[in-house]
N, C-alpha and C positions, 0 to 999 in steps of 0.2 A: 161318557157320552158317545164316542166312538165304539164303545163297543154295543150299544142299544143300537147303534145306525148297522151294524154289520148283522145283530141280528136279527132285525128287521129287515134286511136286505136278503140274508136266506132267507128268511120266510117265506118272504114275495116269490123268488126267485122257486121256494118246493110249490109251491101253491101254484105257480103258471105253470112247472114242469108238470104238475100232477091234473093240470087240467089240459092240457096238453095231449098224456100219454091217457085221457079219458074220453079222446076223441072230441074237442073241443072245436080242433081248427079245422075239421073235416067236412062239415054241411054249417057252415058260419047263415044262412039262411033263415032258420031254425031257432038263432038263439039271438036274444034280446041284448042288447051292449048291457044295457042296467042291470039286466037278472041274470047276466050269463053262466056264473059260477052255479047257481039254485037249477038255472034249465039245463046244464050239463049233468047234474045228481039226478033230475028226471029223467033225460036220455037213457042212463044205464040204469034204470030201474032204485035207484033209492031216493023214491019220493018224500020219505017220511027226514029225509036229509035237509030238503027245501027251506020245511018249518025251522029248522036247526039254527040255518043260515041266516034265514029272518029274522026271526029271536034275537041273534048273535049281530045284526046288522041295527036294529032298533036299539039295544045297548048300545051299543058302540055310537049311536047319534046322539042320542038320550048325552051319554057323557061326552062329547063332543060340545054340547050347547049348551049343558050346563058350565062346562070350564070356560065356554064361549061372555057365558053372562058373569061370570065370578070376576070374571079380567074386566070386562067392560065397566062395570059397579065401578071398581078399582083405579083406570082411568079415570073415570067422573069426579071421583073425591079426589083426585091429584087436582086435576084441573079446579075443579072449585077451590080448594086450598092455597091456589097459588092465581086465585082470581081472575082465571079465564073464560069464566063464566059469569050469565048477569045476575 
């Protein structure tokens, strides 16, 4: 477990440096809090990145809400089983 948290942690950590060093924090004006990473690939010219990231952000919700509902089911049938429900 600890080591999935540490490398998840550089992760984060290459990922800010590298938007960072792309000129991210430089005209903050420009770039949207929600799409910042997508409108920073537009800035230096690699638009076809955007979609990339999109893609890669609609999985990542996709599985997010699916695990969101797997658990939830989960909870209900404890709770029914153990009569907490009517």
């Amino acid at each position: 477990m600890i080591e999935t948290v540490i490398i998840c942690t550089l992760l984060y950590v290459g990922v800010a440096l590298s938007l960072a060093g792309m000129g991210l924090g430089t005209n903050t004006n420009s770039f949207s809090p929600e799409t910042a990473m997508a409108d920073c690939f537009q800035a230096v010219g690699l638009g076809w990145m955007t979609y990339v990231i999109y893609v890669c952000a609609l999985f990542g919700l996709t599985a997010s809400i699916s695990t969101n509902f797997m658990a939830t089911v989960r909870v209900v049938q404890s709770f029914g089983r153990d009569g907490l429900l009517p």
